[in-house]
VOSE-723681 format. One record per atom (N, C-alpha, C): residue in three letters; atom name; x, y, z. Coordinates in steps of 0.05 Angstrom, whole numbers, plus 5000, padded with zeros to 4 digits. Atoms other than C-alpha are relative to their C-alpha. Example, Ala and Ser with C-alpha at 12.3 -4.5 7.8 and 13.67 -1.06 7.14 Angstrom:
2
+------+------+------+------+------+
! type ! atom !    X !    Y !    Z !
+------+------+------+------+------+
!  ALA !    N ! 5018 ! 4976 ! 5000 !
!  ALA !   CA ! 5246 ! 4910 ! 5156 !
!  ALA !    C ! 5018 ! 5024 ! 5000 !
!  SER !    N ! 4984 ! 4976 ! 4999 !
!  SER !   CA ! 5273 ! 4979 ! 5143 !
!  SER !    C ! 4985 ! 5022 ! 5014 !
+------+------+------+------+------+
This chain:
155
+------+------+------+------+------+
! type ! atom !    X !    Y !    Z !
+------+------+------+------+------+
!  UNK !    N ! 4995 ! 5029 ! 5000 !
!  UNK !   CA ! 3371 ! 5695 ! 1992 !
!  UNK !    C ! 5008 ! 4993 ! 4971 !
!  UNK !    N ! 4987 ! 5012 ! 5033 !
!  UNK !   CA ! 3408 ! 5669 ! 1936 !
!  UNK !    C ! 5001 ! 4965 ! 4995 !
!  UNK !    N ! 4993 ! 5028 ! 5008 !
!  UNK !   CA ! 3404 ! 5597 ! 1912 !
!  UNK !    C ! 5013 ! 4990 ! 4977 !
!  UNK !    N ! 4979 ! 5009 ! 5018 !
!  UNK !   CA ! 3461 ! 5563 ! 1879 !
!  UNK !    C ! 4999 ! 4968 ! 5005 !
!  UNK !    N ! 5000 ! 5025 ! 5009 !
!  UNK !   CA ! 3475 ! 5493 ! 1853 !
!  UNK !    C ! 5032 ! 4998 ! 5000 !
!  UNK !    N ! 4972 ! 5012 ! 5001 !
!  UNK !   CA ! 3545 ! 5460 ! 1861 !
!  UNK !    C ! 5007 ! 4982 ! 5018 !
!  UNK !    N ! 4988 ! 5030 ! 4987 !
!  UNK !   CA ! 3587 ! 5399 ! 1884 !
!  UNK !    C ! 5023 ! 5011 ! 5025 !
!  UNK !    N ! 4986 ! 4991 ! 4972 !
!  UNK !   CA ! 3629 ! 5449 ! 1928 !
!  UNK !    C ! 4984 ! 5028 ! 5009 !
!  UNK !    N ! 5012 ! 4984 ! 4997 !
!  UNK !   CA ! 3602 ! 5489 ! 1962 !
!  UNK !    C ! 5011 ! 5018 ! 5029 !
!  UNK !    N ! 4984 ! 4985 ! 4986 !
!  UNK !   CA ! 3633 ! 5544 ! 1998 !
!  UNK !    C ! 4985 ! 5032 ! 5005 !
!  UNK !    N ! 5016 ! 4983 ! 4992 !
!  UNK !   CA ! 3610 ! 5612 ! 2030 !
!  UNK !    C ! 5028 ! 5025 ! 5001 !
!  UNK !    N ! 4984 ! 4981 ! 4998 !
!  UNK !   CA ! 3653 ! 5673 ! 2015 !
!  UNK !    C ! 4998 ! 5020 ! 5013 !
!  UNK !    N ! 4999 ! 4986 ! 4981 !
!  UNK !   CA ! 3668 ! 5703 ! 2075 !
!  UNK !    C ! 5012 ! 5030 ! 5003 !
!  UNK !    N ! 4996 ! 4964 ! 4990 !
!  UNK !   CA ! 3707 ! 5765 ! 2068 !
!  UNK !    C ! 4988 ! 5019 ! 4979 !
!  UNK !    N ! 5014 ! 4984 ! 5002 !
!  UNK !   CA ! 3664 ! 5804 ! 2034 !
!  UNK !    C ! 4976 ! 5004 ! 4997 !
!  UNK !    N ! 5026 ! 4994 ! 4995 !
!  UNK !   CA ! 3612 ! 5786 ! 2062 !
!  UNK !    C ! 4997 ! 5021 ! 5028 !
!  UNK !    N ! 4998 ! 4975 ! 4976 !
!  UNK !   CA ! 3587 ! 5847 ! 2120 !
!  UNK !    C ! 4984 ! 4986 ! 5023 !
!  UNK !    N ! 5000 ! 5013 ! 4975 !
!  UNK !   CA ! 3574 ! 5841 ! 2186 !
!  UNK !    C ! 4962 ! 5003 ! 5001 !
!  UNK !    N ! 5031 ! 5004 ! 4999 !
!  UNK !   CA ! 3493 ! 5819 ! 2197 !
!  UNK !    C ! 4989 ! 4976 ! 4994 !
!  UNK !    N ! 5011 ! 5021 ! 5017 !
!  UNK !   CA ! 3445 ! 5771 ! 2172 !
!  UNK !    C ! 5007 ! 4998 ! 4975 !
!  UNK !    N ! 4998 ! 5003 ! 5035 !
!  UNK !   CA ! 3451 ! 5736 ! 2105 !
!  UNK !    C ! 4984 ! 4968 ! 5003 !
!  UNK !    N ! 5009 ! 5028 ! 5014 !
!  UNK !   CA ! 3414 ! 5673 ! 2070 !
!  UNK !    C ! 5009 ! 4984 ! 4976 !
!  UNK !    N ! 4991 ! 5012 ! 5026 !
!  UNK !   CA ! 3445 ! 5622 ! 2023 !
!  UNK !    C ! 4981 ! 4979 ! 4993 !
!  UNK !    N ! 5006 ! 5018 ! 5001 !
!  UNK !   CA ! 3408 ! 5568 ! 1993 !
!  UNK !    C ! 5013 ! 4983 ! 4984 !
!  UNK !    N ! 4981 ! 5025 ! 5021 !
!  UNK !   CA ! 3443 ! 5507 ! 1955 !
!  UNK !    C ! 4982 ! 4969 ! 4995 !
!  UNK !    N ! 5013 ! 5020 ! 5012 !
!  UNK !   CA ! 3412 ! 5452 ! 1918 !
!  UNK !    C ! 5021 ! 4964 ! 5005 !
!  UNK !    N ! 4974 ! 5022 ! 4995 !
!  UNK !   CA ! 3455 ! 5379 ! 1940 !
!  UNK !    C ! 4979 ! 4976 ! 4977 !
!  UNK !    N ! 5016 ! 5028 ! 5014 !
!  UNK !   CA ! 3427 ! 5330 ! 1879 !
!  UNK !    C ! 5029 ! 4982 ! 5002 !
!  UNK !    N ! 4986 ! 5021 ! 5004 !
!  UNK !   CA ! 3470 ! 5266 ! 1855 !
!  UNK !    C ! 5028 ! 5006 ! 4993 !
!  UNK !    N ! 4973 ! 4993 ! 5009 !
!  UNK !   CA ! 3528 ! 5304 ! 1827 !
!  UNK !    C ! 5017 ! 4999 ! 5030 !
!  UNK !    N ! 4986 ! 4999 ! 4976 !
!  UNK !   CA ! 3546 ! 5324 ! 1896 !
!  UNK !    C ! 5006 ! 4985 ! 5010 !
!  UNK !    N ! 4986 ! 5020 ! 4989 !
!  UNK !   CA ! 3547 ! 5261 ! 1929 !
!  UNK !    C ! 5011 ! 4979 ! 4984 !
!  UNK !    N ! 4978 ! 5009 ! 5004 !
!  UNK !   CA ! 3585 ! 5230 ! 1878 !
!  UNK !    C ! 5023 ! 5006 ! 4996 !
!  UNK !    N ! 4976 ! 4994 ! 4993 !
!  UNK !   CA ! 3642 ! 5273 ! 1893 !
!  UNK !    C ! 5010 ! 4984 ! 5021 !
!  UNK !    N ! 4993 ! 5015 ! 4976 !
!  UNK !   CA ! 3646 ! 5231 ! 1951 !
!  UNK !    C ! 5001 ! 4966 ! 5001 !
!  UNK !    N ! 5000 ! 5038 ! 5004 !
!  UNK !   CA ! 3644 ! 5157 ! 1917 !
!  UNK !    C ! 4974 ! 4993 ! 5017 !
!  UNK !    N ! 5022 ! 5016 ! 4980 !
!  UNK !   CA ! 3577 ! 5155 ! 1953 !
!  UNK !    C ! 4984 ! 4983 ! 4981 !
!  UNK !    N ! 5030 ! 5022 ! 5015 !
!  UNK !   CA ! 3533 ! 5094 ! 1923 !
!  UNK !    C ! 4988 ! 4984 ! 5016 !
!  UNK !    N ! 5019 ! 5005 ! 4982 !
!  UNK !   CA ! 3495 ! 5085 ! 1978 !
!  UNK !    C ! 4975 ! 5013 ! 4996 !
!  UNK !    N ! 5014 ! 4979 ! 5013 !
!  UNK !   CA ! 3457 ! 5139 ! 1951 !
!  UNK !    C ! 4998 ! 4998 ! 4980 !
!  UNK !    N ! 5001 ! 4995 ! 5029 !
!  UNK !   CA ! 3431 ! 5135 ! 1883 !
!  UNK !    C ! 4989 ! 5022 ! 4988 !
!  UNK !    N ! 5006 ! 4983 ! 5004 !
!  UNK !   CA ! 3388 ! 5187 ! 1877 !
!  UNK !    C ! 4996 ! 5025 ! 5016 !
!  UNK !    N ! 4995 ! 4974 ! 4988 !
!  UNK !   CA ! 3395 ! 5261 ! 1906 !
!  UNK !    C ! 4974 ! 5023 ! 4994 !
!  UNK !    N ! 5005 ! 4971 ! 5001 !
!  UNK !   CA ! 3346 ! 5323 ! 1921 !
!  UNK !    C ! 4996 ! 5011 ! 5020 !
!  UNK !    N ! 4989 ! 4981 ! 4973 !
!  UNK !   CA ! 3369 ! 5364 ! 1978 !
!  UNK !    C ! 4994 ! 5028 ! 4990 !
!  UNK !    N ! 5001 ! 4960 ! 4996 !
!  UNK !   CA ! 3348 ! 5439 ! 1999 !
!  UNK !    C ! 5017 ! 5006 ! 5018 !
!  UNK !    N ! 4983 ! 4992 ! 4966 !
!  UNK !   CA ! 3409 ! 5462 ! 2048 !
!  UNK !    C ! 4990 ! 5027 ! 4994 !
!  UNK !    N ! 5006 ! 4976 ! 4993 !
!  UNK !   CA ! 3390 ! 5532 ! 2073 !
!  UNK !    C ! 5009 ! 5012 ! 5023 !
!  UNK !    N ! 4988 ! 4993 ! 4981 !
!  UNK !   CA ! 3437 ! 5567 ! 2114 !
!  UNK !    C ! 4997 ! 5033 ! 5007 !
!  UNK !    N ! 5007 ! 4983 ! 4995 !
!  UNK !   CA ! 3418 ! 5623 ! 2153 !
!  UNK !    C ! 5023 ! 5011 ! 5023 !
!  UNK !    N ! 4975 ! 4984 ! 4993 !
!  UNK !   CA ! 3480 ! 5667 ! 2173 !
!  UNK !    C ! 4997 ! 5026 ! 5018 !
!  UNK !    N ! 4991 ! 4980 ! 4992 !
!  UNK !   CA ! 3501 ! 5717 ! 2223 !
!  UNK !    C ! 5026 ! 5007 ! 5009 !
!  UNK !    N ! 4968 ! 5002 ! 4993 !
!  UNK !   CA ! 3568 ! 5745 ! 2216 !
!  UNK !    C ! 5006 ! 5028 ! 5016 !
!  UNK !    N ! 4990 ! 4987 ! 4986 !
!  UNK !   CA ! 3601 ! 5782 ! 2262 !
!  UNK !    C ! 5036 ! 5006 ! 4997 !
!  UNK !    N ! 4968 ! 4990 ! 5000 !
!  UNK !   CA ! 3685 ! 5811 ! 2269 !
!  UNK !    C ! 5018 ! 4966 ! 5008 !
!  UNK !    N ! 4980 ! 5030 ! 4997 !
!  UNK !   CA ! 3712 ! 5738 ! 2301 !
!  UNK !    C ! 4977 ! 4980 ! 4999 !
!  UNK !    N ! 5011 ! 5032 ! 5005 !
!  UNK !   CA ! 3656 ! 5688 ! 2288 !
!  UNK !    C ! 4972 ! 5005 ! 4989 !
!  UNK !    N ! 5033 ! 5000 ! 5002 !
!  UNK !   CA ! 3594 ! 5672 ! 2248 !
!  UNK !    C ! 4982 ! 4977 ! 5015 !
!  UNK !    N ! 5017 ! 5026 ! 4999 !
!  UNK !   CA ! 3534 ! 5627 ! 2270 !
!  UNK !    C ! 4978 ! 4999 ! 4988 !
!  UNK !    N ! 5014 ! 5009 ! 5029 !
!  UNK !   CA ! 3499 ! 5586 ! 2217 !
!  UNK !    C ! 4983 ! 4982 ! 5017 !
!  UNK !    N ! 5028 ! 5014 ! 5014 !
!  UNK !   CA ! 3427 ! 5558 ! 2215 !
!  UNK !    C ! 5000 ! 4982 ! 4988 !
!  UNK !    N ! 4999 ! 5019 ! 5025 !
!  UNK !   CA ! 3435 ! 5496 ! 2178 !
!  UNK !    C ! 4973 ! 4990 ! 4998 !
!  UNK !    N ! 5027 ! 5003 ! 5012 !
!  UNK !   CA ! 3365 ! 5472 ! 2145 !
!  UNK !    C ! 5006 ! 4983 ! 4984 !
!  UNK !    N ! 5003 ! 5016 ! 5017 !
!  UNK !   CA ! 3365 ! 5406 ! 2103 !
!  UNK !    C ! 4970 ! 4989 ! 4996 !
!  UNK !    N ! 5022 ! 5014 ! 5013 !
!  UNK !   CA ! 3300 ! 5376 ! 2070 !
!  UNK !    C ! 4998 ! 4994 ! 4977 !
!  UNK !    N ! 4994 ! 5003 ! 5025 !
!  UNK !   CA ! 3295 ! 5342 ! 2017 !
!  UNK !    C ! 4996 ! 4961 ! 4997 !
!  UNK !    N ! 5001 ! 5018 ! 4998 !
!  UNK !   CA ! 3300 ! 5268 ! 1996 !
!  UNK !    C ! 5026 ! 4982 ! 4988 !
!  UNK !    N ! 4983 ! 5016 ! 5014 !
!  UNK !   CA ! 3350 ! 5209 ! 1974 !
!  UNK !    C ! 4988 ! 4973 ! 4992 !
!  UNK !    N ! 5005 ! 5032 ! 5009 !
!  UNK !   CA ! 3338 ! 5139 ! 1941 !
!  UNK !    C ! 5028 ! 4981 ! 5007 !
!  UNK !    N ! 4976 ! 5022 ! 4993 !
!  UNK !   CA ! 3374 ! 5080 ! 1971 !
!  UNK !    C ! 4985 ! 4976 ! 4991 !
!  UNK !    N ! 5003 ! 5033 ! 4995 !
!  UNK !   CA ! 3376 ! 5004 ! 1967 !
!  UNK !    C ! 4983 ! 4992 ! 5025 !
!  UNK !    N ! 5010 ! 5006 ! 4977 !
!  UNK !   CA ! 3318 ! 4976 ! 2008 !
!  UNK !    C ! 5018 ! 4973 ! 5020 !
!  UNK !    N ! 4988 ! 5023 ! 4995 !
!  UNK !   CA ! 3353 ! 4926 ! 2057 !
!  UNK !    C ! 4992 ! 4966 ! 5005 !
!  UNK !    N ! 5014 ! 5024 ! 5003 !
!  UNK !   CA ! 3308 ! 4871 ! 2045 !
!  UNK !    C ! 5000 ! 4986 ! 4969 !
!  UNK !    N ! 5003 ! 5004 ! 5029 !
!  UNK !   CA ! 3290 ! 4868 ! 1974 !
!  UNK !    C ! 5014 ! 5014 ! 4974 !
!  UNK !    N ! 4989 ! 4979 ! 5017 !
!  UNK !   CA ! 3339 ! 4922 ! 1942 !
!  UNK !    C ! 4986 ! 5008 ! 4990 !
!  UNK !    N ! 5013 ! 4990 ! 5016 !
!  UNK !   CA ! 3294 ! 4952 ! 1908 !
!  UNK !    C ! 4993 ! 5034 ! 5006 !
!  UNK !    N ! 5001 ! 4967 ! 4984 !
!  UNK !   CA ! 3290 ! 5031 ! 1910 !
!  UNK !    C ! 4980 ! 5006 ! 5015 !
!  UNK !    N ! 5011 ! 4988 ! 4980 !
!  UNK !   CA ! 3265 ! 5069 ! 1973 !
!  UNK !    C ! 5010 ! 5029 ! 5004 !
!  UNK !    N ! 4992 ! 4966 ! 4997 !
!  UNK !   CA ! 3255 ! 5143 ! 1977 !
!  UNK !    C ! 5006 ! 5008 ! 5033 !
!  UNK !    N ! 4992 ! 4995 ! 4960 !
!  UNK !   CA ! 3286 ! 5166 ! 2048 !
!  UNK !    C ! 4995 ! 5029 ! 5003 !
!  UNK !    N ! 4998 ! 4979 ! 4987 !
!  UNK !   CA ! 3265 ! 5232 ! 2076 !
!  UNK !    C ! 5024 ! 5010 ! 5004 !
!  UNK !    N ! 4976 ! 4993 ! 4990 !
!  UNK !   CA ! 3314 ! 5277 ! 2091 !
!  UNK !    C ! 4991 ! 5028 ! 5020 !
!  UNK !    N ! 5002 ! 4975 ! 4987 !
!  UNK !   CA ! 3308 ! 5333 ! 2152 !
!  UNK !    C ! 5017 ! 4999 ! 5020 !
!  UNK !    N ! 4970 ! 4998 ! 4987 !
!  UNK !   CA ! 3365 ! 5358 ! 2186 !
!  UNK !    C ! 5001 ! 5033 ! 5011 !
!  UNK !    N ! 4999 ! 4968 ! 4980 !
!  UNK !   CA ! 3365 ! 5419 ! 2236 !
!  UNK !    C ! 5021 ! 5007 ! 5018 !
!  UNK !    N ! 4970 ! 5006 ! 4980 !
!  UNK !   CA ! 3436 ! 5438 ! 2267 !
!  UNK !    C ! 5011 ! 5036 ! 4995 !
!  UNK !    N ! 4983 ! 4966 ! 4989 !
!  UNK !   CA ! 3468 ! 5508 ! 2301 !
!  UNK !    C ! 5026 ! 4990 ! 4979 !
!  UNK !    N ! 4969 ! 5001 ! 5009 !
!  UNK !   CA ! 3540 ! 5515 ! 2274 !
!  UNK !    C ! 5015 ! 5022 ! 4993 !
!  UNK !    N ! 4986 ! 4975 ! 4986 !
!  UNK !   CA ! 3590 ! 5564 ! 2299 !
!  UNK !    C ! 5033 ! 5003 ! 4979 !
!  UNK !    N ! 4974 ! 4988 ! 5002 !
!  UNK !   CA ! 3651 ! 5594 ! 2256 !
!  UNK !    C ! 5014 ! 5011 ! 5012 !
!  UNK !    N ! 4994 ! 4982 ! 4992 !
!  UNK !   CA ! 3703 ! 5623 ! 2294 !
!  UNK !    C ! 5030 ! 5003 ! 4992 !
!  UNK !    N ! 4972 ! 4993 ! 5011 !
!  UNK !   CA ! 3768 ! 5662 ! 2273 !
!  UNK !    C ! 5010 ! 5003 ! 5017 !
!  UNK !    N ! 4979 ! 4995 ! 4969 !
!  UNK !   CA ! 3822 ! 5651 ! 2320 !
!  UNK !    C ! 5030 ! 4996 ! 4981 !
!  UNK !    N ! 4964 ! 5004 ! 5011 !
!  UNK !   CA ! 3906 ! 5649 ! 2300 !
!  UNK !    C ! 5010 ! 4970 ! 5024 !
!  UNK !    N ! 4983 ! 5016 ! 4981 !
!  UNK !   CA ! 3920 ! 5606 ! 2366 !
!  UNK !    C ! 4996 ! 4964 ! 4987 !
!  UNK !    N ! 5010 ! 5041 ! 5008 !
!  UNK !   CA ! 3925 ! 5521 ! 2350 !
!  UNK !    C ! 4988 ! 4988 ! 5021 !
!  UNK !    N ! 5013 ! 5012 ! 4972 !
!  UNK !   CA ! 3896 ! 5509 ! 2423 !
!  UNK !    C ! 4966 ! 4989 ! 4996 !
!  UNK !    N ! 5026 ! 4997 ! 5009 !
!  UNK !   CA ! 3823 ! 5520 ! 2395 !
!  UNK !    C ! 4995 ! 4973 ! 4988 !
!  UNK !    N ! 5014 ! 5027 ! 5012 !
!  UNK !   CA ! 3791 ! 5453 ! 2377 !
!  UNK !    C ! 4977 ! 5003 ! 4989 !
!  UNK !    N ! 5019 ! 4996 ! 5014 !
!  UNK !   CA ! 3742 ! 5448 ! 2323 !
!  UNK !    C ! 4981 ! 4969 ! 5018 !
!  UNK !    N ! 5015 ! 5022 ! 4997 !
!  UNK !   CA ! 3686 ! 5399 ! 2342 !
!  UNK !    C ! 4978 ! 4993 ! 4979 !
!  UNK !    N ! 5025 ! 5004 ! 5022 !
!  UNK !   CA ! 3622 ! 5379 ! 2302 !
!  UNK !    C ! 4980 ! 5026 ! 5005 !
!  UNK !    N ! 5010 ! 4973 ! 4999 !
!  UNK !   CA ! 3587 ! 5445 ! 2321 !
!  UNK !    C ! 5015 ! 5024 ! 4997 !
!  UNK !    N ! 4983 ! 4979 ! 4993 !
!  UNK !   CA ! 3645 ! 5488 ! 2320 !
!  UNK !    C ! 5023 ! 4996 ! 4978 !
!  UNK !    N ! 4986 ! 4992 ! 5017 !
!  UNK !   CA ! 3686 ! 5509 ! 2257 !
!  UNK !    C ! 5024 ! 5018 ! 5007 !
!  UNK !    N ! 4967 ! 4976 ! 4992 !
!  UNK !   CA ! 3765 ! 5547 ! 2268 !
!  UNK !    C ! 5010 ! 5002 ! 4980 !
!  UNK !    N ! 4991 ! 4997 ! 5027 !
!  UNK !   CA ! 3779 ! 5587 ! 2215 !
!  UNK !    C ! 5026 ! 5027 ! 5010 !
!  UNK !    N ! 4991 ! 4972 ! 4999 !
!  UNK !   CA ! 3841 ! 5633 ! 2207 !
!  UNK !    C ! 4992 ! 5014 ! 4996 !
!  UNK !    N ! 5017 ! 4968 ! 5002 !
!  UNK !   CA ! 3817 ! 5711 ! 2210 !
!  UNK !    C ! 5012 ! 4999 ! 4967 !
!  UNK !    N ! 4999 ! 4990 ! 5025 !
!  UNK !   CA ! 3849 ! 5716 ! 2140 !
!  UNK !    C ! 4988 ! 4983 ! 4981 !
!  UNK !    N ! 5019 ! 5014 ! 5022 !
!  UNK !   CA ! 3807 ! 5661 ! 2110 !
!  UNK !    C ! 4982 ! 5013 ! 4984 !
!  UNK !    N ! 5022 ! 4984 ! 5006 !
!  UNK !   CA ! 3765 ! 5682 ! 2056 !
!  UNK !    C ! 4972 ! 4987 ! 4994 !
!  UNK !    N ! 5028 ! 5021 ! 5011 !
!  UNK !   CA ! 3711 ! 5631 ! 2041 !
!  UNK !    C ! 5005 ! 4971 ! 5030 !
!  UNK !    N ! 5004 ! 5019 ! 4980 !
!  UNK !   CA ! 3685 ! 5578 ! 2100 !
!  UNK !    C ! 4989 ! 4970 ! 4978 !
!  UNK !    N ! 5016 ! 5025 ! 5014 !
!  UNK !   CA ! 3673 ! 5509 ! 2055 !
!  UNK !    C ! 4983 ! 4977 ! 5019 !
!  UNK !    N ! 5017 ! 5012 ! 4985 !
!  UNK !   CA ! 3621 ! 5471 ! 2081 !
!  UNK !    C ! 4986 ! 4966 ! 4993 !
!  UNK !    N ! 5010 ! 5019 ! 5015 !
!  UNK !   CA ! 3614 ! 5421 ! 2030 !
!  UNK !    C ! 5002 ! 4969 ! 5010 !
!  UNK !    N ! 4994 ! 5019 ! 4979 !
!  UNK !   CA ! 3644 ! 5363 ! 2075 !
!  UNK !    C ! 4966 ! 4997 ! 5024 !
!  UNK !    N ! 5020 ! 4990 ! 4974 !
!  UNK !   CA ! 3602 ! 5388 ! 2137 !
!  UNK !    C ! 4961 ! 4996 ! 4994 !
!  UNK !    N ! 5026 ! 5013 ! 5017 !
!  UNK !   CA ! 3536 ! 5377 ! 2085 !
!  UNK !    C ! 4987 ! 4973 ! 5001 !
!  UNK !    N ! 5009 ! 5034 ! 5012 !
!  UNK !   CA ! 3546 ! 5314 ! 2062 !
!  UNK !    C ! 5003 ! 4978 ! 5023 !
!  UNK !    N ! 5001 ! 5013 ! 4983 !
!  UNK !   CA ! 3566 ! 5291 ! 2128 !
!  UNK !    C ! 4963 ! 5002 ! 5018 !
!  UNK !    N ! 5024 ! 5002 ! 4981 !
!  UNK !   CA ! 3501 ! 5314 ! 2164 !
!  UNK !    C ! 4974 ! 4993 ! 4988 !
!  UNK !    N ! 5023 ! 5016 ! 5013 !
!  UNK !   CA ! 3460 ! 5290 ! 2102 !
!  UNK !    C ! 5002 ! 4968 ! 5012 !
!  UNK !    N ! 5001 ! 5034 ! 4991 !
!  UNK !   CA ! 3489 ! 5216 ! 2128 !
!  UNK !    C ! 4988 ! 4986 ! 5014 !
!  UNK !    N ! 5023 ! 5005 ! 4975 !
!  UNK !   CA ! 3470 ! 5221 ! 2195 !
!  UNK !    C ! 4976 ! 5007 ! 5010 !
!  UNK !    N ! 5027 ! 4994 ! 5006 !
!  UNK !   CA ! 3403 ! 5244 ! 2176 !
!  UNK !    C ! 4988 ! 4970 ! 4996 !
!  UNK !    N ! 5018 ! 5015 ! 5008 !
!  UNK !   CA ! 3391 ! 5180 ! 2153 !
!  UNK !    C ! 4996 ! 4971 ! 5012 !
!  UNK !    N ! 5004 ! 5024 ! 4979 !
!  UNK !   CA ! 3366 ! 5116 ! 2184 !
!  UNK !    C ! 5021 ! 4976 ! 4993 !
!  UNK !    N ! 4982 ! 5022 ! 5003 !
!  UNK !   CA ! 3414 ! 5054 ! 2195 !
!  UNK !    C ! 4994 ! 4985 ! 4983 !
!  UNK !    N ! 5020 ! 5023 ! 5020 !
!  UNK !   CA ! 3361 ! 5004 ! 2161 !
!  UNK !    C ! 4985 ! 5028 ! 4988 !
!  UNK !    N ! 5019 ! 4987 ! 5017 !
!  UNK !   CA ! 3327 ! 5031 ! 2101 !
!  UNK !    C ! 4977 ! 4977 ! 4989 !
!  UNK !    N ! 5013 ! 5010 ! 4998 !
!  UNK !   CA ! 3270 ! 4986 ! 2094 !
!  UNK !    C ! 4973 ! 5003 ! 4989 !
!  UNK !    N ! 5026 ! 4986 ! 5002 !
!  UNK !   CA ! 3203 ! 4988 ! 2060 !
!  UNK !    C ! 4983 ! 4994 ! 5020 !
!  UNK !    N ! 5023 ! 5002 ! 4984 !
!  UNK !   CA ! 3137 ! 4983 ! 2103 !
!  UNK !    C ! 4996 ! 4967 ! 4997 !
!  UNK !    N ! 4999 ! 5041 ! 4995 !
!  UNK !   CA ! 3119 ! 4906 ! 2113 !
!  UNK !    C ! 4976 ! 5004 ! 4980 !
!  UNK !    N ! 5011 ! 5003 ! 5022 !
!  UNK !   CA ! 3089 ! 4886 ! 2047 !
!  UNK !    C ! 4998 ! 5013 ! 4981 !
!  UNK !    N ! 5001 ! 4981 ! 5025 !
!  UNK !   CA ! 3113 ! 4939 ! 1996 !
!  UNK !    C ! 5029 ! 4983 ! 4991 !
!  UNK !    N ! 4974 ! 5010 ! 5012 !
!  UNK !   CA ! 3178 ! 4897 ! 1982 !
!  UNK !    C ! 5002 ! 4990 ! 4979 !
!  UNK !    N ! 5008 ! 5010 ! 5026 !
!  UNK !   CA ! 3186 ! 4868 ! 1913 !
!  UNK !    C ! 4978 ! 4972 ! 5014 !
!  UNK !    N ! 5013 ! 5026 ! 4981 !
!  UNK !   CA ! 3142 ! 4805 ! 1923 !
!  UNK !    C ! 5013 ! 4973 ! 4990 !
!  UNK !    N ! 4985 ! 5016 ! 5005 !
!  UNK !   CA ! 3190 ! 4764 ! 1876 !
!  UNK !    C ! 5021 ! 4991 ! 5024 !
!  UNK !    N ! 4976 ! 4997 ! 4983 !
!  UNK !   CA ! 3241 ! 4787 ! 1919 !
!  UNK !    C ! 4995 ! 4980 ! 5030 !
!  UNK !    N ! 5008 ! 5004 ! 4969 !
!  UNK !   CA ! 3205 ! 4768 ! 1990 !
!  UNK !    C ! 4992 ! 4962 ! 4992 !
!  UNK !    N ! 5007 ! 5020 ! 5002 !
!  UNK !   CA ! 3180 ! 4707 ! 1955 !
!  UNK !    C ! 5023 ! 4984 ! 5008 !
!  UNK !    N ! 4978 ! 5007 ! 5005 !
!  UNK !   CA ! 3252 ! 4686 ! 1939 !
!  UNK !    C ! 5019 ! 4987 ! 5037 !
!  UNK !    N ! 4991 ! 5004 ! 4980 !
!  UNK !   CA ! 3270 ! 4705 ! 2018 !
!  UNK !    C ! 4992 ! 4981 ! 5023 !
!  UNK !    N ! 5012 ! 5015 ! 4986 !
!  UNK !   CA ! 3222 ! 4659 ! 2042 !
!  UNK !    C ! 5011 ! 4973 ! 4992 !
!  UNK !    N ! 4992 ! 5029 ! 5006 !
!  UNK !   CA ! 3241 ! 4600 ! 2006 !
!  UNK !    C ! 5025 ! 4999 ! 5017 !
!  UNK !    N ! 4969 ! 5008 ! 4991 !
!  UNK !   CA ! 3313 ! 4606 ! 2031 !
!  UNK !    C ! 4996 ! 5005 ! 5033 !
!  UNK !    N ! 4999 ! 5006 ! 4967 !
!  UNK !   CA ! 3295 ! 4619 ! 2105 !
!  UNK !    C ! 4990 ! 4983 ! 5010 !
!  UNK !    N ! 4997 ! 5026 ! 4989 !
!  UNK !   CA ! 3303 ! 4565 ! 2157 !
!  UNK !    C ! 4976 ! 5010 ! 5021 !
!  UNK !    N ! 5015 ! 5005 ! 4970 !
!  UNK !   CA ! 3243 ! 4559 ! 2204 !
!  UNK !    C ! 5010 ! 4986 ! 5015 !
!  UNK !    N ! 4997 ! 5016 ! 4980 !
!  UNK !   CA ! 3255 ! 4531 ! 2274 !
!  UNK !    C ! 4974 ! 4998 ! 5016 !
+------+------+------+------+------+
């Protein structure tokens, strides 16, 4: 198992051999601001991909845990968000254009040498995470909540 740190993150396929393998990669803040993300302020992600490659296709283990800081949507005020994310995901080397990649399913030319994944990451860190980010009812600033009360209209 090897763990590496970077904003791309890519898996060098041809020389890697045919069997199991383990990568691990670290996703903090650098990474998702390759992506203009500031929805996200703070970053610490474990991806852990657990590999079996074969002659025309590998299939990857994906493993995320870890956490992010966002904007609460009540009070802005920072909220740590869990992060856990469990997902199959299938490489396969084909030449034909008929082959459709989907969200489980990667099409890589056979002469590719590295599968980048770094997209495929940061996307399934997203939809890891909840629509509303919210703190618990009564951890919100209390300025803040104070503030939201004055300005809301009872009926």
């Amino acid at each position: 198992m090897k763990k590496e740190f970077g904003t791309n993150i890519s898996i060098p396929i041809k020389g890697l051999t045919q069997g199991e393998h383990s990568f691990v990669y670290l996703l903090d803040q650098c990474f998702f601001d390759q992506f203009g993300s500031q929805d996200i302020r703070e970053a610490q992600i474990e991806a852990g991909l657990k590999l079996e490659k074969q002659s025309s296709w590998i299939r990857m283990d994906v493993a995320l845990k870890g956490a992010v800081v966002r904007s609460c949507d009540r009070c802005l005020g920072d909220i740590t968000i869990p992060v856990t994310y469990n997902a199959p995901l299938m490489v396969k080397f084909a030449k034909m254009v008929g082959e459709e990649e989907s969200d489980e399913i990667i099409i890589l030319d056979p002469t590719a040498s590295e599968v980048d994944l770094t997209q495929y990451l940061y996307d399934s860190v997203c939809i890891s995470l909840p629509l509303q980010s919210l703190h618990p009812a009564g951890q919100c600033d209390p300025e803040m909540e104070q503030k939201i009360s004055e300005l809301t209209i009872n009926k």
